[in-house]
matplotlib code that plots the C-alpha trace (Angstrom):
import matplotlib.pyplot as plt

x = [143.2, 141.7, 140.6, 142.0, 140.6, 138.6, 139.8, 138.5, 135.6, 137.7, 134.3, 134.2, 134.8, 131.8, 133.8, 136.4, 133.8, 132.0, 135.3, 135.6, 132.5, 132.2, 135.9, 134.7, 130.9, 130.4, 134.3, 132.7, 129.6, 132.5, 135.0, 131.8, 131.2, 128.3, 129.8, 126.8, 125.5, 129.0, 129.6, 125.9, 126.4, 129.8, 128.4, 125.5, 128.4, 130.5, 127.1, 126.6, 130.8, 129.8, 126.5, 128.5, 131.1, 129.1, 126.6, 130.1, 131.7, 128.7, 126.3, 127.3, 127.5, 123.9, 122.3, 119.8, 122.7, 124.5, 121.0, 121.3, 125.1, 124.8, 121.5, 123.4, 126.8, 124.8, 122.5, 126.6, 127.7, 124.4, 124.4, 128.3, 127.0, 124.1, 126.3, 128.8, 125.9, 124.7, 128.2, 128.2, 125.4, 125.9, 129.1, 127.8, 126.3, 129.0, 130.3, 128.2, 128.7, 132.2, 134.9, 137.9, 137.1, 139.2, 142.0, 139.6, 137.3, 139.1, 138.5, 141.9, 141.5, 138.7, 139.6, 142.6, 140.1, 137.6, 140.3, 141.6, 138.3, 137.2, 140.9, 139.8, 136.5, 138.1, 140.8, 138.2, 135.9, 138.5, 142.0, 143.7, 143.3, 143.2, 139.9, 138.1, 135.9, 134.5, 133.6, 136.0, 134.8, 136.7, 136.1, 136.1, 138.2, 137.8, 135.7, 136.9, 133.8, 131.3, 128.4, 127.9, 130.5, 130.3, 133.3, 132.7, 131.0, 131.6, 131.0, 131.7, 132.9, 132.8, 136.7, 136.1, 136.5, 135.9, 135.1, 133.7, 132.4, 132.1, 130.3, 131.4, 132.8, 136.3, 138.6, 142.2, 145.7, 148.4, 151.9, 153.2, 151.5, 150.9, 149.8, 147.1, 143.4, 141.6, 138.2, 137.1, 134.5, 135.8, 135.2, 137.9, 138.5, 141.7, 141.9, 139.3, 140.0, 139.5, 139.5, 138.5, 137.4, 135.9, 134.9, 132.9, 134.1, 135.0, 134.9, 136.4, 135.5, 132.1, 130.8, 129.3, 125.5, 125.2, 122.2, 122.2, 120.4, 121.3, 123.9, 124.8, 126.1, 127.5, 125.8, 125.0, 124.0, 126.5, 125.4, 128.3, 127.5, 126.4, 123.9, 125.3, 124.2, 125.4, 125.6, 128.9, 130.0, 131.9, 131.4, 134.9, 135.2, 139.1, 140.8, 143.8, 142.7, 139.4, 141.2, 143.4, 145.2, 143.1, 144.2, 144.5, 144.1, 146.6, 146.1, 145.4, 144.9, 141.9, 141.0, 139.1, 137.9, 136.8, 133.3, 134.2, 135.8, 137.3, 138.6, 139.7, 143.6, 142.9, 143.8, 143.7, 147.3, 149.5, 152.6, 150.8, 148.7, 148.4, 146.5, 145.3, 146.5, 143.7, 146.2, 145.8, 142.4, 140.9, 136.9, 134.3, 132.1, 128.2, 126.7, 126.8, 126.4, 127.3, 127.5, 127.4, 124.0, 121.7, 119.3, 122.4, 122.3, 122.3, 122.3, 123.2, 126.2, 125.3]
y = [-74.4, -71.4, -68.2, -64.8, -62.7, -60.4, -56.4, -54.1, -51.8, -48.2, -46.1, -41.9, -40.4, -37.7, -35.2, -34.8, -34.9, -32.1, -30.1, -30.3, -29.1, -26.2, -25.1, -25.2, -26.1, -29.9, -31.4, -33.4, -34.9, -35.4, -37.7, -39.4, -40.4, -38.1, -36.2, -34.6, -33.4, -32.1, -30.3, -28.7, -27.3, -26.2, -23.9, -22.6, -21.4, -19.7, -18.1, -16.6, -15.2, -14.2, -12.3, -10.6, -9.4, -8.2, -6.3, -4.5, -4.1, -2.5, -0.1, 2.1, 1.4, 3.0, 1.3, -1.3, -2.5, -2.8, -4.6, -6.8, -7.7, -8.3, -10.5, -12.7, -12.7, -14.1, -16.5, -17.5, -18.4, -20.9, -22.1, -23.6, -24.6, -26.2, -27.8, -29.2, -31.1, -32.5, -33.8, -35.1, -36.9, -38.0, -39.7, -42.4, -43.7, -44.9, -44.3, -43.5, -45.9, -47.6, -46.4, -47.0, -44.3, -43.5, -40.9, -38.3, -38.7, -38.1, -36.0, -34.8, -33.9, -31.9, -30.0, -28.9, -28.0, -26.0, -24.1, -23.2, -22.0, -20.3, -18.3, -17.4, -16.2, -14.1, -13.0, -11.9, -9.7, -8.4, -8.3, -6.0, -7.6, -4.3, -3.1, -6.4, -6.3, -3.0, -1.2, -1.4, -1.1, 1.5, 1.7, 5.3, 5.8, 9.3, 12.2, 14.3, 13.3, 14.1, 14.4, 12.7, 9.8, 8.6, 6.4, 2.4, 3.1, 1.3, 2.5, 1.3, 3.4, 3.2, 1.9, 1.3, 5.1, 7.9, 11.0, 12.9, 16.4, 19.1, 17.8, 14.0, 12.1, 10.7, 8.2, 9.2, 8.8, 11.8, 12.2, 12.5, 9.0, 7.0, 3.5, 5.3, 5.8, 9.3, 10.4, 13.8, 15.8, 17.2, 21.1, 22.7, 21.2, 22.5, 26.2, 27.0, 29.7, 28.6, 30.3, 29.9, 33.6, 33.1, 29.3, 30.2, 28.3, 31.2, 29.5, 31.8, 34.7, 34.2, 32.3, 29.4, 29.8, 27.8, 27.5, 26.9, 23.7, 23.5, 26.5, 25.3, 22.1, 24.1, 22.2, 23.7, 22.4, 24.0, 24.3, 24.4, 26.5, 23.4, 22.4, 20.2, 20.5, 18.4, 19.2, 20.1, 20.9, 24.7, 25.1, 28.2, 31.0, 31.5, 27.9, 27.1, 26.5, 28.8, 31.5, 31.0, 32.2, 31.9, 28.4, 28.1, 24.1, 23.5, 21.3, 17.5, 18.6, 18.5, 20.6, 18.2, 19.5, 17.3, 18.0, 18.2, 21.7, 22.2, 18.6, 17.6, 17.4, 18.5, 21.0, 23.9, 22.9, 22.6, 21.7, 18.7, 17.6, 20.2, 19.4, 16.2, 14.7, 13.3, 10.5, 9.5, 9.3, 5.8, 6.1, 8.0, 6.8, 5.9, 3.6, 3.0, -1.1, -1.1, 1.3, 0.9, 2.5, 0.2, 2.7, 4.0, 0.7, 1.3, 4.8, 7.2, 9.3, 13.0]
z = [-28.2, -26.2, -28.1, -28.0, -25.5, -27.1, -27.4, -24.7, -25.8, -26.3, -25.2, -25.2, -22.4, -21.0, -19.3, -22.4, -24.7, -22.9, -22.9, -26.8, -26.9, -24.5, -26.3, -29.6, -29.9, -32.2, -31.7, -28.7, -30.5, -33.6, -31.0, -30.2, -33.2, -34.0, -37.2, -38.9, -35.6, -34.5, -38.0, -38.0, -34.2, -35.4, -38.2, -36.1, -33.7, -36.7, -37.8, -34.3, -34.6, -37.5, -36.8, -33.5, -36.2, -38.7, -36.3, -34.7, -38.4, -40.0, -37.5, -34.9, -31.2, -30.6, -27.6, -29.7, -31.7, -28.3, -26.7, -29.8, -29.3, -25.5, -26.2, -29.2, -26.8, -24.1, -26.0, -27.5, -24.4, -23.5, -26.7, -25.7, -22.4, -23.9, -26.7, -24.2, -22.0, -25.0, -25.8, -22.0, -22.4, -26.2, -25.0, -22.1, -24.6, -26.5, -30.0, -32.7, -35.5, -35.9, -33.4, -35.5, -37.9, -41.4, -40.5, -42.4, -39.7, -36.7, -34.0, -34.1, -37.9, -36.7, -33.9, -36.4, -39.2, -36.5, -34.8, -38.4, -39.3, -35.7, -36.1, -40.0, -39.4, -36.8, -39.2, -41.4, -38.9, -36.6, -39.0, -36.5, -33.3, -31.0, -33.0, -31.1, -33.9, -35.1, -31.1, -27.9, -24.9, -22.1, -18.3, -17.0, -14.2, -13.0, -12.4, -15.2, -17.6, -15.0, -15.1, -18.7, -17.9, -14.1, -12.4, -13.2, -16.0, -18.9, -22.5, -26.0, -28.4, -32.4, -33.7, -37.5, -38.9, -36.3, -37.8, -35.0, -35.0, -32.0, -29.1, -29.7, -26.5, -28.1, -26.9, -27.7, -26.7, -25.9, -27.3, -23.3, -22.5, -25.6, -24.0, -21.9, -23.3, -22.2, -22.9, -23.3, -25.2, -28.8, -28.3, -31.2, -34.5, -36.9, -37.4, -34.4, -31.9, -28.0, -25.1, -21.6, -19.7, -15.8, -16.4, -20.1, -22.8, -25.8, -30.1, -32.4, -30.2, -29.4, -25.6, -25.9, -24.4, -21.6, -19.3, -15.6, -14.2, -11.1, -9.8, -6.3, -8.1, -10.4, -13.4, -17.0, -20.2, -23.1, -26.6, -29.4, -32.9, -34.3, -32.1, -29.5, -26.0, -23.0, -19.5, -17.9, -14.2, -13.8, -9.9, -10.3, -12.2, -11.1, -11.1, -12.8, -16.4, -15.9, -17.4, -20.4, -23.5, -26.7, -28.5, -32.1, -33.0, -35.6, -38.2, -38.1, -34.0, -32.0, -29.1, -26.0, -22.6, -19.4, -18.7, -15.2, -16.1, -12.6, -12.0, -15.6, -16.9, -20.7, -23.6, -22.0, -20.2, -23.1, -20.9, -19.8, -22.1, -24.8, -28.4, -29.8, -32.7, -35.4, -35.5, -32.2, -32.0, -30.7, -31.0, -30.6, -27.2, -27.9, -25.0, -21.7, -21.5, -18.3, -15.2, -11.0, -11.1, -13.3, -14.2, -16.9, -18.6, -22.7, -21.9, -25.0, -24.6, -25.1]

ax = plt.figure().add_subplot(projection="3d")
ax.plot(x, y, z, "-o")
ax.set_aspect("equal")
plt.show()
């Protein structure tokens, strides 16, 4: 009487283990049989998601809490890498412990459980899935900001409860165009009174001082009432919108001007784009975290 052949050993495959892994850090040590070490990696991941989401949820987009989110986002993304070799390597060696596992400790019971808790944790930090946490970041992709804001920069901008004030750089949408993000400077709140006369900015009657630092560039730094200064470019005195009737910004409105007065599409043409409402307001713009020219890295927006 000849014996049964003996069942072939089932043994973990490397390259699917270090997939689990790199797609959600511990599921490939868990189908290699390595549950305590796939469940503790696990919650060191959701402790970095949840880290990232607090940091964004709780302080303003300042340049060291932006340093801090870039250096935990990267160290993130080895720590999956890392994660997923070890997974790799876990795996040619075999199963930990007993392949055929109880139902309660399958991989597939685990990759159901992790997913449910990776898409809860980001439930909790992020409920509305547009405010990617508590910042969003924006590209700039003209000239109008110039020369606070320069093209390919990008800068991230405070979504959780913008109250800006006069001088703040805000991200906004317009009634005309309600799917496209601008960014301008706040210059008018509700009930101001603004006027443009020979390319000087006018509030409630009274010109803004403004002092020249470089006039054949046509570059000045302005200083609102309540102290704000930032530089601006006004290289006309008779464009099209250098010269206008005096605004009053209704209520719940907001008044925003390019920086780049004579090449910026902004409040002062109310046919086109006229006043902005408080209701479309997206952010309020902080850091530069990332820009063509590398010495404007975590550079604060003035």
């Amino acid at each position: 009487m000849s014996e049964p052949e003996p069942k072939p050993i089932r043994r973990p495959r490397p390259l699917w283990a270090g997939l689990l892994s790199l797609l959600e850090p511990g599921l490939g040590q868990i189908y290699a049989g390595a549950w305590r070490q796939g469940a503790t990696l696990f919650a060191i991941a959701i402790a970095v998601q949840l880290a990232l989401g607090l940091l964004t949820r709780l302080t303003a987009p300042e340049p060291a809490a932006v340093a801090v989110f870039i250096v935990i986002g990267i160290a993130g993304i080895l720590y999956h890498v890392a994660v997923a070799v070890a997974a790799f390597r876990l795996s040619r060696r075999g199963f930990q412990g007993d392949p055929a596992r109880p139902w309660y400790r399958s991989s597939w019971v685990a990759a159901i459980g992790m997913v449910a808790i990776t898409l809860l944790v980001g439930e909790v930090i992020a409920p509305n899935a547009s405010s990617a946490f508590g910042w969003r970041s924006f590209n700039i992709a003209s000239g109008s900001s110039l020369p606070t804001l320069q093209l390919r920069d990008y800068v991230m901008a405070d979504v959780r409860h913008p109250a800006p004030v006069a001088g703040d750089v805000i991200l906004f949408r317009i009634q005309r165009y309600p799917n496209v993000d601008y960014i301008k400077r706040l210059v008018g709140l509700p009930g101001d009174r603004v006027q443009m006369r020979r390319g000087v900015l006018y509030l409630n009657g009274a010109a803004v001082p403004r002092t020249a630092i470089d006039g054949a560039a046509g570059r000045y730094r302005e200083t609102l009432p309540n102290g704000r200064s930032y530089d601006l470019l006004q290289k006309t005195e008779n464009g099209p919108l250098d010269n206008t009737p005096e605004f009053v910004v209704p209520a719940n409105s907001l008044f925003v001007l390019g920086d780049n007065r004579g090449d910026s599409l902004d409040s002062r043409a109310p046919g086109q784009f006229g006043f902005v409402l408080q209701a479309n307001l997206v952010g309020v713009a902080y850091t530069v975290f990332w820009s063509a020219d590398l010495s404007r890295l975590l550079l604060r927006i003035r």
